[in-house]
N, C-alpha and C positions, 0 to 999 in steps of 0.2 A: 741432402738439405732438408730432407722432412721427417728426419729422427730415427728414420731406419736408416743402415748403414749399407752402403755397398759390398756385398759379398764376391770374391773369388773375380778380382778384379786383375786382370794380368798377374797371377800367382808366377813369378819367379823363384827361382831355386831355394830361397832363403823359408820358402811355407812349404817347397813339395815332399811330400813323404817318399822316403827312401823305396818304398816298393810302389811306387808312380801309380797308385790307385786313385778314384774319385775321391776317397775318402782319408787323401794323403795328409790334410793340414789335422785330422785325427789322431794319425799315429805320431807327428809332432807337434806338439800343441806350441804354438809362434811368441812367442816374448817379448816381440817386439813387431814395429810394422816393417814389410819388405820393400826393398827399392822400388818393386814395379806398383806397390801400392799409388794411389794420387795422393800427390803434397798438397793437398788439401779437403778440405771436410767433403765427404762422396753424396753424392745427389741420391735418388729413390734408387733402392737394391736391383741389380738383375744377375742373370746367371749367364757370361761368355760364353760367345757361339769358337768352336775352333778345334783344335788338336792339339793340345801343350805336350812340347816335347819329352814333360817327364813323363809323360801317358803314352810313348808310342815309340817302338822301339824299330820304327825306321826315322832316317832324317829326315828333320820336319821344321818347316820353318812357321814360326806364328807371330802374329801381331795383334795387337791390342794399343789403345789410343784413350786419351780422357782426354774433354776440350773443356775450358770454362773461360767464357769469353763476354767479360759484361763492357756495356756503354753506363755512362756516370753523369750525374747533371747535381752540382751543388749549389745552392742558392741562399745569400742573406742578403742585407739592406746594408747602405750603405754609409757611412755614418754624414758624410759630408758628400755633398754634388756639385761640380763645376759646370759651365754650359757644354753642350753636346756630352752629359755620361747621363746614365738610366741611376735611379736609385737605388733598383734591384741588379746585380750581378752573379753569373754564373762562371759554374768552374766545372772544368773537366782536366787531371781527378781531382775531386771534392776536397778543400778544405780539411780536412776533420783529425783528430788524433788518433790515428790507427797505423802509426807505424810500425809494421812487423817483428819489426828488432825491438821493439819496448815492450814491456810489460803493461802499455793500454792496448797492446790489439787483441781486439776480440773476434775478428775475421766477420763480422756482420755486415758489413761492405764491403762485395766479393772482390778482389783482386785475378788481372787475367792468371791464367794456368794451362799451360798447353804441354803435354808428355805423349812423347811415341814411344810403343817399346816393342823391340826386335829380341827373338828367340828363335836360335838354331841350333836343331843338334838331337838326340833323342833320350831317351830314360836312363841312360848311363853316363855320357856327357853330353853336356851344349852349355851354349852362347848367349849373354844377357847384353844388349846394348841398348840403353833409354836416353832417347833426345827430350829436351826439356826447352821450356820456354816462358816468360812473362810477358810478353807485347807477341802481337800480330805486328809486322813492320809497316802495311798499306794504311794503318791504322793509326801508328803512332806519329807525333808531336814533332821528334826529333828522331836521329838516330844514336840507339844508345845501346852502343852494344853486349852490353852485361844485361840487358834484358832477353838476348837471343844465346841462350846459357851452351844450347849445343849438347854434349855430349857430358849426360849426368853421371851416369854409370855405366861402367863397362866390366865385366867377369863372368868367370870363365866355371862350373859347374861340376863335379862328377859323383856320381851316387854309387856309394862302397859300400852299400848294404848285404850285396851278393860277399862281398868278398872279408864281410867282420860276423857278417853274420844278425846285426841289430842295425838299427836307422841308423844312419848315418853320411852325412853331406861335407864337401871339400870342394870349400867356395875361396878362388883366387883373383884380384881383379881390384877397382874402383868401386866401392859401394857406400850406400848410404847408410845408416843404421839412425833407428830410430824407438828409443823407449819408454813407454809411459804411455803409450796411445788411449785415449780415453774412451773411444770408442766401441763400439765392438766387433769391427772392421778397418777404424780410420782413425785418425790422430783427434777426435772430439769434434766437438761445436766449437773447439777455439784454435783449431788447428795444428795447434804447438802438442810435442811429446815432454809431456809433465817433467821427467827423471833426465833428455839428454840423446843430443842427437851426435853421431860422427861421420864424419866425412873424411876418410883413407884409402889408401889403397894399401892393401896386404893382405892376409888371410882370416878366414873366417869358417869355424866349425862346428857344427851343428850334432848332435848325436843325441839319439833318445833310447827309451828300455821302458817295456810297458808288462804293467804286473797286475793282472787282471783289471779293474775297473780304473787303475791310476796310471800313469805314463810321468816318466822322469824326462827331464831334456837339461841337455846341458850346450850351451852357445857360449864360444870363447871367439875370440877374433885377436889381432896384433895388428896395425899397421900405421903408417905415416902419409905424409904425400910428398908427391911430385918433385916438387919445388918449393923457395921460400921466394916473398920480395927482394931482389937484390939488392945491397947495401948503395946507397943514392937512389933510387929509386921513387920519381915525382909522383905523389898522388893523385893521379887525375881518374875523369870519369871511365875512359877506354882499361885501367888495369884494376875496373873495382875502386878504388882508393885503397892501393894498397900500401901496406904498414911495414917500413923496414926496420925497424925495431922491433918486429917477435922471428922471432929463430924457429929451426926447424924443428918440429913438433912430433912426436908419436903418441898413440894412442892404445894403450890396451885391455882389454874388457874381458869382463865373467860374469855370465847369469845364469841363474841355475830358476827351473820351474818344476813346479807340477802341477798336473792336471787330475783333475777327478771326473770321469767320462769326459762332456760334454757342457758339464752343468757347472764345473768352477776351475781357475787356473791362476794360482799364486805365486810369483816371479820375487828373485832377488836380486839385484843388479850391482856391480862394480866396474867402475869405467877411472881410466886416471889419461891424464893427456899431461907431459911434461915436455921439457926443454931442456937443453944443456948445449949451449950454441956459441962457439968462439967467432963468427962472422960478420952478427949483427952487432951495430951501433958500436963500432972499431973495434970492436972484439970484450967488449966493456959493458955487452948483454948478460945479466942476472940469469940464475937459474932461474924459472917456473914452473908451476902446474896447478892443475885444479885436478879436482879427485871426486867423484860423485858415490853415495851411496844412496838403495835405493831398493824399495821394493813398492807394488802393487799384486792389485787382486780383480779379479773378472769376473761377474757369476751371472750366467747366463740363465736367468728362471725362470725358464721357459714362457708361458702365459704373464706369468709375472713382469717379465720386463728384461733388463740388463743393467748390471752395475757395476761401476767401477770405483775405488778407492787405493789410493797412493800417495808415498811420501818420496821425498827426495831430499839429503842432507850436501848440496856443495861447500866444498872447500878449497879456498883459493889462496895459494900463497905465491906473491911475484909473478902474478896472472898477464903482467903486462906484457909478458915476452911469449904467453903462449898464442897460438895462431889458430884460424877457424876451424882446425881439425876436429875439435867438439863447439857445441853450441848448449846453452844452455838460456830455457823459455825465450829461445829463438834471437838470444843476442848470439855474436859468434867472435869464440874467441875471448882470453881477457880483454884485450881493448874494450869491445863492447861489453862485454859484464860489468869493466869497472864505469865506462860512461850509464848503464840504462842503472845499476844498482848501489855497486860500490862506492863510486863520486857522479853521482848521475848529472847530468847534464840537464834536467830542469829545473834544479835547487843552484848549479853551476854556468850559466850559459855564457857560452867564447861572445867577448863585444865584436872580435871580426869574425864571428862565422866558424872559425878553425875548432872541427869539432874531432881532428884529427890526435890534438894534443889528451892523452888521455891521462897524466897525471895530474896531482895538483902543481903549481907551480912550485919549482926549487924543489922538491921532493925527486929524488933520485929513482926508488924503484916503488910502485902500486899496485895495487890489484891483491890487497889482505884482507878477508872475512870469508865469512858463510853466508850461503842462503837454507835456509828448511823449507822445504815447498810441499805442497800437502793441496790435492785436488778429487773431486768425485762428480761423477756424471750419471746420472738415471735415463733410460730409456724405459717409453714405457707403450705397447699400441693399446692402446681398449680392444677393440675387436679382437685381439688374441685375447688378452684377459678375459674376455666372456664365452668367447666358442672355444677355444682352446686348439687345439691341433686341426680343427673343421676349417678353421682361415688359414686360408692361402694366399691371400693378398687380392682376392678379384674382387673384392666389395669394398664398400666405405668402409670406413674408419677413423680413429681420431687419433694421434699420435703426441704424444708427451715427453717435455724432454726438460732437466734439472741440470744445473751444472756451476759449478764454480770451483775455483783456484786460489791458493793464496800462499804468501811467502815472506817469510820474515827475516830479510837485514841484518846482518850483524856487519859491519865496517869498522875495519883499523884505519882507513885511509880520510875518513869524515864521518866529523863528530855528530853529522845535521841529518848521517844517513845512516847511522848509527842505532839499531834495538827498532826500525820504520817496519812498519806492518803494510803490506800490497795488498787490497784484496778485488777479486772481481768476481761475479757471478749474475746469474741469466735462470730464466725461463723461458719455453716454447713450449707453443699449442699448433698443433696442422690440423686440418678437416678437411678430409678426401670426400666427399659426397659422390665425386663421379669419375669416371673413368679418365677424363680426359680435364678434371679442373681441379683445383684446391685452395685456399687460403690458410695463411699460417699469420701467428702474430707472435713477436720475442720482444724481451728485454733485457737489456745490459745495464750492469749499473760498474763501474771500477773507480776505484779510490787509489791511487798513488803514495799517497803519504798518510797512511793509516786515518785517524779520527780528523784529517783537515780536506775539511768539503769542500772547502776555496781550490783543490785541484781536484777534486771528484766530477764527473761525468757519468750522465745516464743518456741511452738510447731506446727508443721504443721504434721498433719495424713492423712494416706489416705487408705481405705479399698475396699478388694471386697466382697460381701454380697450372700452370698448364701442359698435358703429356699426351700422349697418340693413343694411351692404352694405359690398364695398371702397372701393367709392369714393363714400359716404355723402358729405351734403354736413352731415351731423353729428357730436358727439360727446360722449362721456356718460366722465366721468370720478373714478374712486375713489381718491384719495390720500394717501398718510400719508409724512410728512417726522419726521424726526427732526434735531433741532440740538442739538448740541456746542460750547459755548463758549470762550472764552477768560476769565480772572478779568476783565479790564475793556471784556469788549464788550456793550454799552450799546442799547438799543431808547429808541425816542422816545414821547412821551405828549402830553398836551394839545391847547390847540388855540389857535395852533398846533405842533407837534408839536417838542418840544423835549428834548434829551436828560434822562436822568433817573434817575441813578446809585441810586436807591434801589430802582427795580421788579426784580422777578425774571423774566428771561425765560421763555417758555414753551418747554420741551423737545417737544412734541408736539405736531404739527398735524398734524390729518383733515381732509380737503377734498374736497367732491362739487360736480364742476364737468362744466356744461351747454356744450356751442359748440355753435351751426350758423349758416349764411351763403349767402347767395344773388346 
């Protein structure tokens, strides 16, 4: 959360280098973030206490854990008052337009995140199993059970280095893959992987080859999942709201990188997720697919800072039959690309709610255009910049941090969302004075519908930062957000969460949020 990024966070199989040294995510330089990574932006940097089993060549079980656990208090006025109501009202969660699957979330009001991850086995094989979560249950509202997710990932591990002779990993199982991370450990300041996240089960292959000061790596993967919704199939809260209309999906990828020592690493990415399904929707389900290409670049300059820059070219044709296997800026799935981009749902909103129906009316099949996506993030510490390799983290310092996104529309499916320009971006400042305190101040500014302010929204936050130590493997956080709206930008309700032109956003949110991680 303070512009440095979490290092070497529950390193699973997908970063460890083939000869299981400390210096393993060296000899393969990562293209992507790994499952045991946190899905979400990482609190101040530490270095895990433990034995990772590709470091130890008896069996060895390890664990590693990240909690992020906030309390929410949103408050506006209220336009009209009856006897017995306050004119101020409060919300717990806040009002506000930050829903994760659109293109306004900017992750600046934390959402919970709770991941355990299990590892068994030792530097030739083992065992990746990551329990996940969004609600504490003693905690929450209701019960809802797609917020107690369970069992995220599961695969299975073996390092063939010995026996090819170069790096090389042969990773089988449930995993998550995730490209474009903007940080320089973690998926950015906005949470989302720029280029394209997947969600399969099948294989995944890692290999590299290092030639003096440069290292090649080549990551290919295949797979599909589980299951599909079966045909009838009620969308209720208990199955997700799931969609019996996309067919069964797979997924196949290649990325190719390279790295130059330490100091920069420039990836190429190709991901395609299609369909070809005789069972959904009487058997009268459309081919689809979406097709991502994609590269970034990482350059780590030392005292300088860190910087990231990337593009992403999607392409969706008959996206409406494809399923959450990929995600794309964190919608999942065509359904959701054609509701948050394609025919978005705040230019279209259902008069009942049904935010289910993802064509336009009478329109047989949807989910036709592009998006071009193009994002870069700066990190920067002062106190590195000026002492250089002398800081180690045990003194003050001031922490800088630059960031934006943006993506451009192209739609066959609507003429309104058609050649629309998204844009968001932010700045942050931290100031560690002391060991144990901090304050940081950000802003967000995102626009929806390119040059129309009437849906543009800006946030200004500001925190105080409190840790046991510099290099705490906690953190305890106080923060108040102020929002500024546009006349027509809109927060979602229900469930599930659908736009809803009559609520009044909440101008104020206070937030006391807890992290620690092992």
């Amino acid at each position: 959360m303070s512009g440095l990024v979490l290092a070497w966070f529950a390193m699973p199989a997908l970063a460890m280098a083939a000869q299981g040294s400390a210096d393993a995510d060296k000899e393969i330089p990562r293209l992507g973030l790994s499952p045991g990574d946190p899905q979400v932006r990482s609190a101040t940097p530490a270095t895990p206490f433990g034995i990772r089993p590709a470091e130890s060549k008896e069996l060895t079980l390890d664990f590693h854990g990240y909690l992020l656990l906030p309390g929410y208090l949103g408050v506006h006025e209220r336009d009209t008052t009856t006897d017995g109501q306050s004119s101020t009202v409060l919300h717990s969660p806040p009002l506000i337009p930050q829903d994760l699957r659109s293109f306004e979330y900017v992750g600046v009001v934390p959402d919970p995140w709770l991941q355990l991850n299990f590892l068994y086995g030792n530097s030739t094989v083992y065992a990746t199993a990551i329990l996940t979560g969004t609600s504490a249950m003693n905690a929450a509202g209701y019960h809802n059970v797609t917020d107690q997710m369970g069992v995220n990932d599961a695969f299975i591990t073996a390092n063939l280095t010995k026996t090819f002779g170069f790096p090389f990993l042969l990773n089988i199982g449930a995993m998550t893959g995730r490209y474009g991370a903007m940080g320089a450990w973690d998926a950015g300041r906005y949470g989302t992987p720029l280029i394209a996240r997947t969600n399969t089960i099948g294989e995944n292959i890692i290999a590299g080859y290092k030639l003096g000061d440069f290292s090649f790596v080549l990551d290919q993967g295949l797979g599909g999942q589980l299951g599909r919704p079966p045909a009838g199939v009620v969308p209720e809260g208990w199955d997700d709201f799931a969609d019996d209309n996309v067919g069964a999906t797979f997924v196949a990828q290649v990325h190719l990188g390279v790295a130059y020592r330490d100091l920069a690493r420039l990836a190429l990415h190709y991901i395609i997720a299609w369909t070809q399904d005789d069972v959904g929707n009487g058997g009268q389900l459309r081919d689809g697919q979406i097709a991502v290409y994609g590269a970034d670049l990482h350059l780590t300059l030392k005292r300088a800072g860190h910087f990231f820059l990337g593009g992403a070219l999607t392409e969706a044709s008959n996206a409406s039959s494809v399923s959450g296997a990929i995600e794309i800026m964190n919608a999942r799935g065509g359904p959701e690309l054609i509701k948050e981009y394609l025919y978005p749902e705040y230019l279209h909103p259902s008069s009942n709610g049904d935010v289910l129906q993802v064509c336009p009316t009478g329109q047989s099949t949807c989910g036709n255009g592009s998006l071009s996506t193009f994002g870069a993030q700066y990190d920067l510490s002062i106190a590195r910049l000026v002492f250089g390799d002398l800081y180690q983290g045990m003194s003050p310092d001031i922490l800088v941090s630059l960031f934006g996104v943006g993506t451009y529309v192209k739609s066959q499916d609507d003429r309104s969302s058609d050649s629309v320009l998204k844009l968001k971006g932010g700045a942050e400042i931290t100031y560690l004075p002391l060991s144990w305190f901090g304050v940081s101040e950000r802003l967000d500014h995102v626009r929806l519908h390119g040059g129309d302010s009437t849906q543009a929204f800006t946030i200004w936050s500001s925190r105080l930062l409190m840790h046991t130590g510099w290099r705490s493997r906690g953190e305890v956080a106080l923060q108040y957000s102020h929002f500024v709206y546009g006349s027509q930008a809109y927060v979602k309700t229900g469930y599930p969460p659908h736009i809803d032109k009559s609520v009044n956003p909440d101008r104020d949110v206070f937030s006391l949020t807890a992290t620690y991680w092992w």
